[in-house]
N, C-alpha and C positions, 0 to 999 in steps of 0.2 A: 384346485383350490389350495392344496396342499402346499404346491409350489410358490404360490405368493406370499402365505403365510411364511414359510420360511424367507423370503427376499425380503419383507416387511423386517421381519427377527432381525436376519442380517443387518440390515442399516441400520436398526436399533440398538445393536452391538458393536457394529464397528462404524462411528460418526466419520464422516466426512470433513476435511478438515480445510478452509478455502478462505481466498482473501481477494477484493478486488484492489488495483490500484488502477484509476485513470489519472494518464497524465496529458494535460491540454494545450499547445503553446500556444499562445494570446497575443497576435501578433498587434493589435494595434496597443493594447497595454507594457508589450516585448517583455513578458515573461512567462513560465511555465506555470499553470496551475493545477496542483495537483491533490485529489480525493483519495483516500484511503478506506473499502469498506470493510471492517474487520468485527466477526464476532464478538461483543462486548465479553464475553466470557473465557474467548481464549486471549483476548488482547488484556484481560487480568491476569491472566497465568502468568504471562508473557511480564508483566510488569513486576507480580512479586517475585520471580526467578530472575529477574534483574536488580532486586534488590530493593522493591518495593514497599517491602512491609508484606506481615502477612494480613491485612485487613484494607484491601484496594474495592472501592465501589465506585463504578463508572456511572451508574444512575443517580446515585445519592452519597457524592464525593464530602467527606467532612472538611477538606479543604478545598476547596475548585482550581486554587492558585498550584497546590502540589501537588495536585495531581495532572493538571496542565504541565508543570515541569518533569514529572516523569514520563508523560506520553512522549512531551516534544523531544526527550533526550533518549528514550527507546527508538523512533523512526528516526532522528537525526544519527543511531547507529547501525539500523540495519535496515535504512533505505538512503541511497545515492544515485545521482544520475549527472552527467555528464553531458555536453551540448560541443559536439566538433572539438573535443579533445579537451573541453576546459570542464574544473569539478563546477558542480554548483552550488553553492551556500542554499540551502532549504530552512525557510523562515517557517514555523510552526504558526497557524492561524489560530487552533482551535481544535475543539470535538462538540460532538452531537450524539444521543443517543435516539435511532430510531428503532422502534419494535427489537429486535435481538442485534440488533447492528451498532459499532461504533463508528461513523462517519469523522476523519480526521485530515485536517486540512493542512494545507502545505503552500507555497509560491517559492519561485525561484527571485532573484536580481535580475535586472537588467538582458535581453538577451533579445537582438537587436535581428536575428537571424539562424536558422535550424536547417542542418543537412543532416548530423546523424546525432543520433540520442542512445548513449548507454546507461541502462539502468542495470543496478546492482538490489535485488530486493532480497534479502535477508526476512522476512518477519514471520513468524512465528517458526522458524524453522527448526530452532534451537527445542521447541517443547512438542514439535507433534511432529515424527517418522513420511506420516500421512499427506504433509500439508501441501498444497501445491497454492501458489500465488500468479493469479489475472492479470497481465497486463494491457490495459487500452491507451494506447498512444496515438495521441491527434494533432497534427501540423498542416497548415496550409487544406484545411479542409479533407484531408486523408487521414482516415484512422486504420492503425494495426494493430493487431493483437496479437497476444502469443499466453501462454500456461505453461510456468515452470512449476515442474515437480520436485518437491527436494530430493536431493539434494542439489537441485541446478536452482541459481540464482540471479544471472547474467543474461540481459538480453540486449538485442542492440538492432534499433530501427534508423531506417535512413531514407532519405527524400534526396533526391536526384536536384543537383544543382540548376539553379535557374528557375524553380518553384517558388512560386509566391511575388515576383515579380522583381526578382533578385537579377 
């Protein structure tokens, strides 16, 4: 009994610190879609150590417009992916807050075709030692994943030419 009570303490002491990102590629739209499930409370840290302000609320935003402009220019700095050696411009869609979760949206341009995908995820890495970031990559009905811990931020999936009816 002893023993759980302290394993309980523990994780109540020292949080867990985690991000998903799925990234989809949409071949008949021929772009990437990509979700972001991040903490609303560490994706606030995240935002006034970037220079946010110190008064950021992701539930009950006093502006929706700027704070939409901070999200979008935080992920557009510390997430990047690549498609067969070319960068990708990443169009900010949006956020959502579900239960403790901020849900943030993303698409790629145009991308007519996928053999390997390098992502670059940076995010929250800057404020928490702890953090490790999800990734789910899905092409041609093949999903992979991988969990980088920080300080690793670089990942890179690839699909065997001739998938998808290439």
């Amino acid at each position: 009994m002893s023993n759980l009570f302290l394993q309980v303490l523990w994780l109540m002491l020292h949080p867990f610190y985690v991000s998903i990102t799925a990234v989809d590629y949409n071949k008949e739209a021929q772009r990437m879609e990509i979700s972001c499930r991040i903490f609303y409370d560490d994706l606030e840290t995240a935002l006034k150590a970037g220079g946010g302000g110190s008064t950021i609320d992701l539930i009950n935003p006093v502006n929706r417009g700027q704070t939409d402009s901070l999200i979008a220019r935080y992920l557009r700095n510390h997430l990047s992916l690549s498609v067969d050696g070319k960068p990708q411009a990443l169009r900010y869609l949006g956020y959502e807050i579900e239960d403790d979760v901020a849900w943030c949206y993303l698409e790629s341009g145009e991308i007519t075709a996928v053999q390997r995908i390098v992502i670059d995820n940076c995010l929250l890495l800057d404020q928490f030692a702890r953090q490790s970031n999800i990734l789910h990559v899905t092409a041609y009905g093949r999903r992979k994943s991988t969990k980088l811990d920080n300080p690793e931020h670089r990942a890179v999936f690839e699909w065997g030419s001739g998938i998808g009816g290439q």
